[in-house]
Phi, psi and omega in degrees: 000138153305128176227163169247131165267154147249125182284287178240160187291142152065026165222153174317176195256177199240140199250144207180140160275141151208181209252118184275170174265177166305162165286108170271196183288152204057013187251164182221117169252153194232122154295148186262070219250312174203158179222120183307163171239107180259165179308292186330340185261009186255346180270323166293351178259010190242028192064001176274022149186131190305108192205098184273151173287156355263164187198163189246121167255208169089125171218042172229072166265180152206172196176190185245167178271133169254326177181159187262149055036133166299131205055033187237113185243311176303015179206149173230156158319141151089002174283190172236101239227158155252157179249155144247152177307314181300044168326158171202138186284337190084339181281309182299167168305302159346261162335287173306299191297012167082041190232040201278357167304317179258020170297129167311333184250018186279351189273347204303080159340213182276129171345129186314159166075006161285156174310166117322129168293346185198126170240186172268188172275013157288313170124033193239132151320107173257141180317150166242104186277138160060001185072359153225320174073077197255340156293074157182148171326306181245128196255149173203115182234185169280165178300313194296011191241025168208172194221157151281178165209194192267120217299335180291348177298121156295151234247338164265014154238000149309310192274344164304342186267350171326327197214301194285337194262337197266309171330315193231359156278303181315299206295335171267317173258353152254332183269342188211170153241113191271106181253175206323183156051335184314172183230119165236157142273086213259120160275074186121139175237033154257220226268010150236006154298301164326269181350294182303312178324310167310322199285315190287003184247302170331313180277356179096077197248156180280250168270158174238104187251126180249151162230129203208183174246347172273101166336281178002265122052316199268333153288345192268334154309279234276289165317351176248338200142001216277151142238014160192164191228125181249169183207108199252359179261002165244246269246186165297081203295351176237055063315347177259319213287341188276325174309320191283329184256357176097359188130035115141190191254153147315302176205129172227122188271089171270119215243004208253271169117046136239168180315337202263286171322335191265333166304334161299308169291337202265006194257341159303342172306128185270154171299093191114342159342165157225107164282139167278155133233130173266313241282192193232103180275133175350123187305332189270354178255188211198122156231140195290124132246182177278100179299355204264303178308298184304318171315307168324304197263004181045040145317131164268135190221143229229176126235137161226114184286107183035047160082016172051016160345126155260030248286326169324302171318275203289340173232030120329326203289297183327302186326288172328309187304322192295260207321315137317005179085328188273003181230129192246087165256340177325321204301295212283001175298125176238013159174152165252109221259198165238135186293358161276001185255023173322313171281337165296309185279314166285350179299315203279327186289306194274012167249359186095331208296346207197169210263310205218067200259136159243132158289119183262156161232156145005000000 
């Protein structure tokens, strides 16, 4: 199959046949249909998580089931699946108390001493990010890392909920309680910012303030739900976000994942407040705040891991929300590559250009 490797942090990816295996127990291969392009694979090609080359990224897909694994009963040929990064054992504390998103084992691969799931044509172990690798035709995953759906889903806006959608809509509706009329702030508007911004308009939120450095942006906000717009690259963005909001937000959701931002959300915070951190700041940087300011003002400071998931549970649900009108994904597409123009699409993700690109395949 074509896949894009990353040979090294910081350099484009390599466009390459490799080679998958048959499906063992419990395992599922997946036709590939689309693969979202999320930030989180621009902090690993850029080196901010240990994920070593070479390796096949991308983990926000959807696709058809091409074949089962031994003892794999939930999934037939021809369904239609979304993967998630959270695979989960079913065992841990994690799981049973119903926190299967923070299971110990979901990165955990095939048994030691086992094939590799994806080599080169040689035969050298190529890396599986996250247990799906979805820049590539094909997929081979464990069962617990996809969920079906309903067939009727377009299968390239199926893959956004995969990773972007369940992040930062799950942060508004799993990770916090959000009441009616409240005042949030979403910091950075792709694609799971843009999310959280739904989620806050779904639950009923009062103002919804987006805040970004791309104007651009900003009808597109508004159109999912924003009701004021900041331009954090003119103004004093946490003196306006505190004017627009009376003395800081209730809950402000950072959706970006650096230190400058997150020093930010937490200084946007109203007094008795809650800052979210969705977005994933390099494992190697640190962000400075005032503990004495959380403390004064009894700030709440939050971390929500890929949308606090149940995903079997939510996105079915999300899917629905699509179909009723109350979840807007048409929008957030802001283009449909090819895997080869894969490096063209990260020039644009680190530029800013865009809400959301997908990859289509054949």
């Amino acid at each position: 199959m074509k896949a894009a490797v990353m040979r090294a942090y910081h350099a484009p990816f390599e466009i390459e046949e490799v080679r998958i295996d048959a499906p063992a127990s419990g395992e599922v291969l997946v036709r590939t249909a689309a693969s979202g392009i999320c930030h989180s694979d621009l902090t690993v090609l850029e080196g901010g998580l240990p994920v070593p080359p070479p390796c096949v990224l991308g983990h926000e897909p959807a696709g058809v089931v091409e074949a089962v694994g031994e003892g794999v009963t939930q999934f037939s040929e021809g369904d239609h699946v979304v993967g998630c990064t959270t695979s989960w054992c079913g065992e841990c504390r994690f799981c049973t108390e119903g926190r299967p998103y923070l299971c110990p084992s979901q990165y955990v691969g095939r048994p030691e001493g086992s094939a590799p799931r994806l080599t080169t044509p040689d035969g050298k172990p190529m890396g599986q990010f996250a247990n799906l690798s979805s820049y590539a035709e094909q997929m081979l995953c464990p069962e617990r890392s996809l969920v079906k759906i309903r067939d009727d889903m377009p299968l390239d806006l199926a893959a956004l909920i995969g990773c972007g959608v369940t992040t930062g809509l799950g942060a508004v509706l799993n990770t916090v309680s959000i009441p009616a009329g409240a005042s949030v702030v979403i910091v950075g508007c792709g694609g799971v910012g843009l999310s959280a911004l739904q989620g806050a308009r779904i639950v009923g939120a009062g103002k919804i303030v987006a805040v970004d450095t791309q104007k651009w942006k900003f009808d597109l906000a508004r159109e999912l739900g924003a009701t004021d717009c900041i331009d954090a690259s003119a103004d004093d963005v946490v003196a306006a976000v505190h004017e627009a909001t009376g003395g800081g937000a209730e809950f402000v959701f950072e959706c970006i994942g650096l230190p400058a931002t997150v020093q930010q959300a937490i200084a946007m915070t109203g007094r008795g407040g809650t800052a979210i951190l969705v977005g994933l700041v390099p494992m190697t940087q640190l962000a400075e705040f005032s503990p004495a300011d959380v403390t004064l003002q009894e700030k709440k400071i939050v971390g929500s891991y890929m949308g606090s998931n149940r995903f079997r549970f939510d996105m079915p649900k999300y899917i629905d929300f699509y179909f009723d009108g109350r979840l807007h994904l048409d929008e957030m597409i802001s283009s449909r590559i090819s895997l080869d123009q894969v490096n063209d699409a990260f020039d644009r993700l680190r530029r800013g250009e865009v809400a959301r690109q997908v990859i289509v395949f054949d």
